[in-house]
C-alpha positions in Angstrom: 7.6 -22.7 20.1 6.3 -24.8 17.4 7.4 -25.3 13.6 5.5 -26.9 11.0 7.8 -27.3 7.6 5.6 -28.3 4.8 7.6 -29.2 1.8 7.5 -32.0 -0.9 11.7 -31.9 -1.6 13.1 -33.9 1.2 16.5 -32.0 0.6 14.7 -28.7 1.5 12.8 -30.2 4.4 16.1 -31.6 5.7 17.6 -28.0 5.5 14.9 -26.3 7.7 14.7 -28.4 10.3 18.4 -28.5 10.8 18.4 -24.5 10.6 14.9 -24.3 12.5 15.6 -27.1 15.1 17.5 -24.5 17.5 14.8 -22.3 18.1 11.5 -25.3 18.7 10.2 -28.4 18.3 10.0 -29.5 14.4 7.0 -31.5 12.6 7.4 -32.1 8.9 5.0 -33.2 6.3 5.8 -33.6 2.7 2.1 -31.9 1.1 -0.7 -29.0 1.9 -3.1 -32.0 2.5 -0.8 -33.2 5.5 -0.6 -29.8 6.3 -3.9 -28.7 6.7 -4.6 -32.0 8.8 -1.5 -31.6 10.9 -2.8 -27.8 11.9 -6.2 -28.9 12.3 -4.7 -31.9 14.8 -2.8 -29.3 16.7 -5.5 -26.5 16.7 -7.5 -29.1 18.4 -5.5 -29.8 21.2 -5.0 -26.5 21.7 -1.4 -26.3 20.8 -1.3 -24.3 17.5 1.9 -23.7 15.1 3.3 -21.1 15.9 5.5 -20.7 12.5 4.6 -22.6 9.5 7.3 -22.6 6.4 5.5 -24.0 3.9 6.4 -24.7 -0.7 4.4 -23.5 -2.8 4.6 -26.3 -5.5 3.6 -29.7 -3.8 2.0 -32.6 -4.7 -2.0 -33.3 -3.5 -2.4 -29.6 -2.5 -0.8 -26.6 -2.8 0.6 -24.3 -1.0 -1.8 -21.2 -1.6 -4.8 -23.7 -1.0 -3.5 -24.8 2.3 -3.1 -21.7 3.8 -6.0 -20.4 2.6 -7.8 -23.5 4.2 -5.3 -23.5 7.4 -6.4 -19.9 8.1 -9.8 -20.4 7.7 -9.3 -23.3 10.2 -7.8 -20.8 13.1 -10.4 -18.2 12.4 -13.1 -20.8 12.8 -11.8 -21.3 16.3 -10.9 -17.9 17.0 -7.5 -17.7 16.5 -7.3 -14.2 14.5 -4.5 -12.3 13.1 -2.1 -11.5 14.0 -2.8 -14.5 17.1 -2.3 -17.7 14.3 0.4 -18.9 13.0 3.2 -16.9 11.1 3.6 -18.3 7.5 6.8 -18.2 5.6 6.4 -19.4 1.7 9.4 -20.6 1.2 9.7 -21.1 -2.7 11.5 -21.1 -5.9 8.8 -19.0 -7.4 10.0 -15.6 -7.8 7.2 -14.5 -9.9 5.5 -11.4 -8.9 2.7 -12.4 -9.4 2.3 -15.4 -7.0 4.3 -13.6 -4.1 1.0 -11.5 -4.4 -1.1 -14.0 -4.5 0.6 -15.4 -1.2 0.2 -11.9 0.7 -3.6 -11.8 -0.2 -3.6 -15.4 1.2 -2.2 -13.7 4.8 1.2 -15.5 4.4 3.6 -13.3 6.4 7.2 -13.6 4.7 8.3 -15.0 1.5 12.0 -16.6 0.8 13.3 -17.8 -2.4 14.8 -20.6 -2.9 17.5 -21.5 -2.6 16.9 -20.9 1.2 19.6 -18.4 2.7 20.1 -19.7 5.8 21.2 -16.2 7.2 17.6 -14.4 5.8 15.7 -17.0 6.8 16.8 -16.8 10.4 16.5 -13.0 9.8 12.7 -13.5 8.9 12.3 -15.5 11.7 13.5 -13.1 14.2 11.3 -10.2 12.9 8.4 -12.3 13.2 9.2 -13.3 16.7 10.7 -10.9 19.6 14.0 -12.9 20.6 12.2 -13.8 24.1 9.8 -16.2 22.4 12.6 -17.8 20.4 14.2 -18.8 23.8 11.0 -19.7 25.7 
């Protein structure tokens, strides 16, 4: 399995990957910009994200604009729902309003922050049978 953790706070980043690290093989990058590019890189060689936990708030790009632009990206190459990556905002936004915006975007979870370690690895494991988080 592949994780992509896209967020500008190195603190947060840091977190993720040490929480994340246990189930597959991490890539971080610190704006949506860098994330769309390190999806597009990956979609290429045919080795796609398979979980992306990306901020909402980031420098260069967003991150409602770079799902919207990473899911565009797998659709172009046939990679539809529910086949792409599963998206988890993970944000201090708490505002109704944008967690709806992040649905219509096709995100698939939403965590506040601060990041619960416990709920995120909950999240995690309702997106993904526990025989993919071994493989």
């Amino acid at each position: 399995m592949k994780i992509l953790v896209v967020d500008d706070d190195l603190m947060t980043r840091t977190l993720l990957e040490g929480v994340l690290s246990a189930y597959a093989q991490i890539q971080c990058c610190v704006d949506g910009k860098e994330a769309v590019d390190a999806c597009q890189s990956a979609l290429d060689r045919g080795e796609p994200f398979d979980l992306i936990c990306m901020d909402l708030l980031m420098p260069v790009m967003g991150g409602i604009e770079a799902l919207r632009i990473i899911r565009q990206e797998e659709e172009k190459r046939g990679r539809l729902r529910p086949h792409g990556a599963k998206v988890v905002i993970t944000t201090a936004s708490d505002d109704g309003e944008t967690i709806s915006q992040a649905f219509r975007e096709s995100c698939d979870a939403y965590v506040v922050k601060p990041i619960d370690t416990e709920q995120l690895i909950d999240v995690v494991h309702c997106l993904f049978p526990i025989e993919e988080l071994t493989a």
